[in-house]
N, C-alpha and C positions, 0 to 999 in steps of 0.2 A: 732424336732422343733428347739431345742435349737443351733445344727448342722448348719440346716438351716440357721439360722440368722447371726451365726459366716461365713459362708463360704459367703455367702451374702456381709458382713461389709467387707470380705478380698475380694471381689471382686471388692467390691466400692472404698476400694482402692487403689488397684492396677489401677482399671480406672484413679481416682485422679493422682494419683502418673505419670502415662503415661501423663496426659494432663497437669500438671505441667510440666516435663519435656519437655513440646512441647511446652506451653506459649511461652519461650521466643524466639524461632527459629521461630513460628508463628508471634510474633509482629515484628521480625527483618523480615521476607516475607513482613509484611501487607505492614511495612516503606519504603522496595525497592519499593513495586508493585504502592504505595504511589508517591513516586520519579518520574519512570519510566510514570506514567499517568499525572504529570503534566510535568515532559518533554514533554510528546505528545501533551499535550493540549495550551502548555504555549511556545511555539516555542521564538525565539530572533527576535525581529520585525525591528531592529535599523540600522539592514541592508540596504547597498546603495539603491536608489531608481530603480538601474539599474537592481537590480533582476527582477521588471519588465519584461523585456523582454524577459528572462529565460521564466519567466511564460508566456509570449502573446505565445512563441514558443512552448513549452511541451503543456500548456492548448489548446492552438488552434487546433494541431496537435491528443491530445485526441477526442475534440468535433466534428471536422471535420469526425475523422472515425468512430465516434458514428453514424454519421447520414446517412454515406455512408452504415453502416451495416443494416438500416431499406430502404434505397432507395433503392440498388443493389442486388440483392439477391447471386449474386457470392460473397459478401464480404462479409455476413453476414449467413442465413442462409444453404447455398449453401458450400462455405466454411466449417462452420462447422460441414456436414454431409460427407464432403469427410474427415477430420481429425480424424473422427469416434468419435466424441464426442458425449453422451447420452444426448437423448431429443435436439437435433441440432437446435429448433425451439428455443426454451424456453433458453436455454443456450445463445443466438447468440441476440437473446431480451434483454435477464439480461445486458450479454457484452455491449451494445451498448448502454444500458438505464445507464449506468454506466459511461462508457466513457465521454457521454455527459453529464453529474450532475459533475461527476469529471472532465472533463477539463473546464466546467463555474468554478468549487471550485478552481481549481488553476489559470483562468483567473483573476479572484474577489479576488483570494489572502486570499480565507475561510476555514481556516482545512486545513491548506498547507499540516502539516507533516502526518496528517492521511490521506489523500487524495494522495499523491507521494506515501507513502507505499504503498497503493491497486495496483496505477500503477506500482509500480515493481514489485510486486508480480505478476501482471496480465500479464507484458513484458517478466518474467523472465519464466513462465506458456506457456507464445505462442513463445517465442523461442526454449524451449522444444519441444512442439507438430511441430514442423514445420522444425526446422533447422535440428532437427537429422535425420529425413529421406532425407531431402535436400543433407544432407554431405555422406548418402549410398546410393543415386543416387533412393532411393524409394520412393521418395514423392507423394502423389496421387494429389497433386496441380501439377498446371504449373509448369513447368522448367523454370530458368530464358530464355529472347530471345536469348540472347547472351554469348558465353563464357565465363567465365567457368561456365558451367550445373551443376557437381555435386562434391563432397568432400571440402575439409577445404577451397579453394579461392572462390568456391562457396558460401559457407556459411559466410565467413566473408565480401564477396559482400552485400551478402543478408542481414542480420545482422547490417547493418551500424546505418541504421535509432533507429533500438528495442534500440540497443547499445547507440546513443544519447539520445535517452527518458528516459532510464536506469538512466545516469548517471548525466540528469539535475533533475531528480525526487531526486536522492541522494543528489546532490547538495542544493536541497530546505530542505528535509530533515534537514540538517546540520544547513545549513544557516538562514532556514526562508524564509517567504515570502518579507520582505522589508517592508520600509516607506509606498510603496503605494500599502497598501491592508487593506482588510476586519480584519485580523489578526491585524495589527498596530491598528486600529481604536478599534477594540475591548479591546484589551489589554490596551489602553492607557486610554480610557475611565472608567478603573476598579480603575485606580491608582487614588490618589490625591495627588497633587504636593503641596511642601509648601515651600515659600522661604522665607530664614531668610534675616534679615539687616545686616549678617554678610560682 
């Protein structure tokens, strides 16, 4: 009994002793992971108003193929049962249902920087599934009409567009959406300004 309780008390704390030494490497995680989420949430708003059109361009260009994935059935479901993707229905839906909620959020200027990340992530995903069999001539899609058909001029033909979206979603990213969006308005709205007689 007596045993018992001693190996007990040394085991409690040895647990102590482990989570003490973990405290402070846990609070120093909590404080980045802290940082890192209001970086996301709290983007720079103060940006020219010309980012605008960054966003009419990437936003319009997501929304547009959101809804050509539920009108066409070659762009959407069709598509993605020749890419062999799982459940081609339901995957080709999700995409599309996303597309267009994310490219209104970046038309509106709403969750810029959460909203550009999905799309890289999602551009960088369908350049995968698509370019790489493009560039060894195996792709179960069309061939481009025109030469070159298949290896690295191919693919950086094909590639142009993913490659622009890519890199204005970064750009928002960075930058923010600008004076004129949902983001400015939110954010400015939280602050209160106060000016002195200085």
């Amino acid at each position: 009994m007596f045993t018992n309780t001693v190996l007990l008390g040394v085991n409690n704390f040895k647990k102590w002793l482990k989570e003490w030494k973990f405290a402070p490497s846990f609070k120093l995680k909590l404080k980045t992971m802290k940082k890192v989420i209001d970086w996301i949430f709290n983007p720079p708003v103060t940006g020219q108003s010309s980012i605008l059109i960054l966003r009419l361009m990437a936003g319009g260009v997501f929304f547009w193929e959101g809804i050509l994935k539920f009108i066409y059935v070659n762009q959407g479901v069709g598509r993605f049962t020749k890419l062999g993707f799982p459940m081609p229905e339901m995957t080709a839906h999700f995409v599309a249902t996303f597309e267009i909620i994310g490219g209104l959020m970046l038309l509106f200027g709403l969750l810029t920087r959460v909203t550009a990340f999905y799309f890289i992530v999602q551009m960088i995903i369908a350049v995968l599934n698509t370019k790489i069999a493009l560039y060894l001539g195996t792709s179960p899609l069309p061939l481009p009409p025109a030469p070159p058909k298949d290896g690295i001029w191919a693919v950086l033909h094909e590639i142009r567009s993913d490659y622009a979206q890519i890199l204005t979603c970064l750009f928002l990213i960075i930058e923010g959406a600008g004076r004129r969006s949902l983001d400015f308005i939110i954010s400015t709205s939280k602050k209160v300004y106060t000016f002195s007689g200085k």
